[in-house]
N, C-alpha and C positions, 0 to 999 in steps of 0.2 A: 494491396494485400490487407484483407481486413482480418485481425486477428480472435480467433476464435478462446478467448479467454476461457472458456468453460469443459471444452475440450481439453486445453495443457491443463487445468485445475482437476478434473477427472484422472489424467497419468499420473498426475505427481501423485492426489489421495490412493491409488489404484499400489502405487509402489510403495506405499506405508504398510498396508496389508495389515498384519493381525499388530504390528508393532506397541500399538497406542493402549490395546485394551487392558483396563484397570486402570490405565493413568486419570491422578484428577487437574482438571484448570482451574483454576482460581480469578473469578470474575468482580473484579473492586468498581463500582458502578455507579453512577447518581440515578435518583429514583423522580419520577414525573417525565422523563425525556423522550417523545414516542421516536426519535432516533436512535438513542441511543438502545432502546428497549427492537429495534428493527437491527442494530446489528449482531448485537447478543444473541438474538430470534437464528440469524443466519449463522454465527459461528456454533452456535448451540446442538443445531440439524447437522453439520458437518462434523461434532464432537459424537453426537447418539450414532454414527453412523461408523465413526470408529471404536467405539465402545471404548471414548472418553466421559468420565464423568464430570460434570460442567458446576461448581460449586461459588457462591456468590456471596459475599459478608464482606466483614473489615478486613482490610490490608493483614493484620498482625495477627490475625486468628485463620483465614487463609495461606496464608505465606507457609506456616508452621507444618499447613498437612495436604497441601497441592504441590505438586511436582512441577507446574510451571502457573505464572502468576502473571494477569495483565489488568493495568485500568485503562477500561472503558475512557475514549475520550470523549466527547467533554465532559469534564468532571471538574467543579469547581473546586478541588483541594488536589488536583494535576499534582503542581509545582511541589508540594510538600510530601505527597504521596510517591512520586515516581524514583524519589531520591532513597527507598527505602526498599523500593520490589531487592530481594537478592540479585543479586548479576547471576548467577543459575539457573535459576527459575523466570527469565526475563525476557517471557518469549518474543514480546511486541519490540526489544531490543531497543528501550525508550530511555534506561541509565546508561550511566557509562562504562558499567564494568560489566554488559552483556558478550556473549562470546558470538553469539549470530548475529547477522544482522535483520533490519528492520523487513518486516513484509513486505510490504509497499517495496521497497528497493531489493527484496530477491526478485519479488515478483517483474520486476523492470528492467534488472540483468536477464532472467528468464524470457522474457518477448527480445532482448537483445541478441543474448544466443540462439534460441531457436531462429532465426529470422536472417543469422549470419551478417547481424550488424557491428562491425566494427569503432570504438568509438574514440579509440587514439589519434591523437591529436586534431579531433575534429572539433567543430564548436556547437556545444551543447548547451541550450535556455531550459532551465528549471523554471517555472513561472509558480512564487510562492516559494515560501520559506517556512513551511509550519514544522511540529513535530514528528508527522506520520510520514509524511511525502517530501516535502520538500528538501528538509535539512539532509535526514539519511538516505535521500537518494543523489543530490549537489556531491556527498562526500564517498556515497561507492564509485560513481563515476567518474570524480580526480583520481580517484585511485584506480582506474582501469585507464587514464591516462587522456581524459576529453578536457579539450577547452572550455572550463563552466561559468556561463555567468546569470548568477540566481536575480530571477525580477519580481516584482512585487505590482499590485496594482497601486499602492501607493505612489511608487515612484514614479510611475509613467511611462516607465522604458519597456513597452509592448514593440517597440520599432526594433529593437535585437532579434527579434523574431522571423525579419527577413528573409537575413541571410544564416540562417542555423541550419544545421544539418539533422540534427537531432532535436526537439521538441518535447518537454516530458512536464506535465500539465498537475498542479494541484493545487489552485487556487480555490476553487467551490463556488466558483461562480458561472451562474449557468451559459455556455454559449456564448463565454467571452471569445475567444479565438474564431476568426473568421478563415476562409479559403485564402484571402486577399490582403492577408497580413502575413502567408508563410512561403515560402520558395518550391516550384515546382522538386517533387521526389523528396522533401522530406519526412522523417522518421518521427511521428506523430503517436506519443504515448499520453492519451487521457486519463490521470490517475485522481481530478476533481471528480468529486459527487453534492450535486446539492439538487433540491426539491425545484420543481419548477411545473404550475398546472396543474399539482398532485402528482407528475412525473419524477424519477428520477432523472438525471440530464447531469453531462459531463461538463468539463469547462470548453470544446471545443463543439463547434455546429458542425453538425455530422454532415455536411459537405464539405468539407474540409478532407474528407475522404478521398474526394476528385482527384488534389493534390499531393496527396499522402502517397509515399512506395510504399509507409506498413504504417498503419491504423489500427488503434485501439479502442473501439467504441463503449461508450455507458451506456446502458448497464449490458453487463456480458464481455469486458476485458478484463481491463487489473485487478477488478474485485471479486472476481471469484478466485484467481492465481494468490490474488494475496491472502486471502482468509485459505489457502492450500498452503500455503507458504508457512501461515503462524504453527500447524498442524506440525509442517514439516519443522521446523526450528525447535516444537517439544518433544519432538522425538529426539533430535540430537540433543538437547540439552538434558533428558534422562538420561542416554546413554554416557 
């Protein structure tokens, strides 16, 4: 089952309906970064389309008159900046006093449920540990009750990969994960994105799909559910 990202990203926008319009986002950004300035690009189109206003400056002069507030990552003043977004206005749910959680990991519960994946008491490999993917997805899924254990390429422990049941990918390295590293019928969520060729490319080789019962490919899975997802979280966080 390969999963059509782009399609649940259309239901969930499709159910916000007029909710958004007038609201503003508040976009804290580093400037030179043609990544960073290509996801802006895309949450940007998905704001004009709800008749979200998309407003870009300092943390403290944003914060004051956007109704939900996110830095752009990578951002070299991250660490000192993230500690300041309000928890109300905290759509990317990147401090610790946000009431929603992170995109990335609704988006991930979302291909869960739709897909009728159960993940109690099974054993679930996060591969990476960063701030968008990794960490707040490791920590929705203890708490929906899976066996987690979070890997790193540092550490070397790609061989946990075996025998998982569940696989949820965001390291950003292109085509790390092979067909031949995972166990027939597992549950293969690609939520890496890095460059490769001038390509887009996940962290898994889309043959890896052979082996997959449900498959998330790059580009056209998690990243368009997730950039639906931050949409969805500003809604709640106005109301």
């Amino acid at each position: 089952m390969i999963v059509d990202g782009k399609q649940i990203a259309e239901e969930i926008l499709a159910g916000l309906g007029d909710s958004l319009r007038g609201i503003k986002l508040g976009i804290v950004a580093s400037v030179g970064n043609p990544a960073t300035e290509s996801y802006i690009a895309r949450k940007s189109k998905v704001a004009e389309r709800l008749g979200v206003e998309v407003v870009r400056g300092r943390l403290e002069d944003i914060a004051a008159m956007c109704d939900g507030v996110l830095v752009q990552l990578p951002h070299p003043e991250a660490d000192t900046l993230i500690p300041d977004i309000p928890g109300h206005k905290d759509v990317d749910a990147l401090g610790q006093h946000s009431p929603v959680l992170a995109p990335v990991a609704e988006a991930v519960k979302e291909v869960l449920l739709r897909e009728g994946v159960g993940v109690a008491n099974k054993k679930v490999v996060v591969v990476g540990e960063g701030r968008l993917v990794g960490k707040p997805v490791a920590a929705m899924l203890r708490h929906m009750g899976a066996d987690v254990v979070v890997v790193t390429l540092e550490s070397g422990s790609l061989s946990e990969l075996k025998d998982a049941d569940v696989v949820v990918s965001g390291a950003g390295s292109p085509h790390l994960i092979k067909p031949e590293m995972l166990k027939e019928g597992v549950v293969l969520i690609d939520a890496g994105t890095s460059e490769s060729g001038g390509k887009v490319v996940g962290d898994c080789d889309p043959a890896c799909a052979s082996v997959a019962s449900v498959f998330t490919p790059v580009p056209g899975g998690i990243g368009p559910i997730a950039v639906a997802m931050l949409f969805k979280n500003l809604s709640t966080l106005t109301k």
